[in-house]
C-alpha positions, 0 to 999 in steps of 0.5 A: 542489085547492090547488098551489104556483106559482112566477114567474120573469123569463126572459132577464134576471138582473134583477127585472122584466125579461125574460119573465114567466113562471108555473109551476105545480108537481105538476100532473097531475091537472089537466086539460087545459081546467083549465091552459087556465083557470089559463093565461088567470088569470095572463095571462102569455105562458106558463104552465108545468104540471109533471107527472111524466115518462112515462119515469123516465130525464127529469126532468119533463114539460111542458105548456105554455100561452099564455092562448088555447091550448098550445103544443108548445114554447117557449123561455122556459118551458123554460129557466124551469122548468129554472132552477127545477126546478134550484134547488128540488133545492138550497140556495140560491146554491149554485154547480153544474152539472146537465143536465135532460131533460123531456119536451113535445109537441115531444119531449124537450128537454135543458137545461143549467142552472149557476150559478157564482157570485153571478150568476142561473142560466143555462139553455141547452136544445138543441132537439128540432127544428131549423128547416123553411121552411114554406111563402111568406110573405105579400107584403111590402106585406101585412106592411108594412100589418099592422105599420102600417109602409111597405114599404120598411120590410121586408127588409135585404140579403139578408134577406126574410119567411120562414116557418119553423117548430121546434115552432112556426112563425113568420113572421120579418120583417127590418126595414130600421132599428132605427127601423123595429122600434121604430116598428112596431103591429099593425093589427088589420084589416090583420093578420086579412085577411093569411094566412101570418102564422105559426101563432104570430105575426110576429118582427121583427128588425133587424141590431145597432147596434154593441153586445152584441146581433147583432140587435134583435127583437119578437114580436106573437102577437094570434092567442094572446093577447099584444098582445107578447112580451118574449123569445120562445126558439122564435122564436130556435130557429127563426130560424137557418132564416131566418137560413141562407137569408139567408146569415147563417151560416157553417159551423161554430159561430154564436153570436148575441145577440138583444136583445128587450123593449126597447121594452116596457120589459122588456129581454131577452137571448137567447144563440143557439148554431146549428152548420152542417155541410155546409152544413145546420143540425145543432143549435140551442141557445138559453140565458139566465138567469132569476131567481125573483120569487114563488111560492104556492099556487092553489087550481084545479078538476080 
């Protein structure tokens, strides 16, 4: 069976920047264990299969895998595939506006997408869940051994690991330095022998350094098959959870810039939108931009 895929680079308006990702057009007559095996080929952190909606009223749905399994949502296959699905319905570099509603495992997922310009589209998805703590994190000494770093590495003011999850759960670490982020590895034996360390992986963030970025972060998910990942959109949905309890949001509208990828020479840019109410998260969008890089065809098994 022959299909046409796209790559893009996501949370960038640069080429070769950003996240990487893989979309893989017309897709449903393969199998689940088929996409797993088109997944692990490209080796990206996702790969996105687009089928057609279950309800006419979407736009599309989305299953979406890393090279080791699925996923029930992320971020940077979201905003990816809406800029692209968006683009493909017209000329190009035509300027527009349109709102794309598709369907994943998480449940239906709205995206903004515009380009009013020149410049790269921008996407910008509302999350179907908001952020749940889901259980302890694991002792800051364990974490610490994990990430080849010192315990008093971990944490800044009111800041401590957290496990929160959106659709994916996450264990967010606060770092005490951008020193310290920059420093950090994964220990392999330390990381296996720790529980709690997050259905997907660790996020590691530190506080901004007078810049465009409110906070520098990093993502490792060994566990699925990404030694590192340069944007991680459903860590930035989640993390207002973590962000909440440690008193770093205020009622009303927050609106937050994540810089990631930077020390894997892929910088990323994530615009992070989290509304309070009453002291409660109420909605959670995240949004950046994403340029087109390559497409083709495959030929895959059913």
């Amino acid at each position: 069976m022959r299909l046409d895929f796209h790559t893009l680079d996501v949370f960038t308006d640069t080429r070769f920047g950003g996240n990487p990702l893989a979309v893989v057009l017309d897709a449903d007559d393969l199998s689940g264990e088929a996409m797993q095996a088109v997944a692990r080929e490209f080796n990206l952190s996702e790969t996105v299969f687009v089928m057609k909606p279950a309800d006419a009223a979407n736009t599309a749905r989305l299953r979406i895998f890393t090279p080791a399994r699925e996923l029930p949502f992320a971020g940077h296959p979201t905003v990816g595939s809406a800029v692209l699905l968006a683009e493909l319905e017209r000329k190009p570099g035509c300027a527009f506006e349109t709102t794309l509603r598709l369907e994943e495992k998480v449940g239906l997922v709205e995206v903004l997408v515009r380009r009013l310009g020149p410049d790269a589209p921008y996407a910008e998805l509302t999350a179907a869940k908001l952020p749940e703590e889901t259980g302890n994190a694991p002792d800051a000494g364990a974490i610490a051994a994990a990430l080849s770093l010192t315990k008093d590495d971990i944490g800044f003011a009111a800041h401590h690991p957290r496990l929160y999850a959106a659709g994916n759960e996450f264990l967010f670490v606060p770092l005490a330095s951008r020193q310290a982020l920059a420093r950090a590895r994964v220990d392999s034996a330390a990381w296996s022998g720790i529980d709690g360390v997050g259905r997907v992986g660790a996020y590691l963030y530190c506080a901004g350094q007078g810049g465009e970025a409110d906070y520098h972060a990093r993502l490792f998910a060994p566990g699925d098959g990404i030694v590192e990942d340069p944007a991680t959109g459903s860590a930035a949905a989640t993390i207002p959870g973590a962000l909440k309890a440690a008193g770093a949001l205020g009622e009303g509208g927050n609106a937050i810039v994540i810089a990631q990828g930077e020390d894997m020479g892929r910088p990323s840019l994530i615009r992070l939108f989290a509304d309070l109410e009453d002291g409660r998260i109420r909605k959670v969008r995240v949004g950046g931009q994403a340029v087109r890089v390559s497409h083709g065809q495959m030929e895959t098994a059913r």
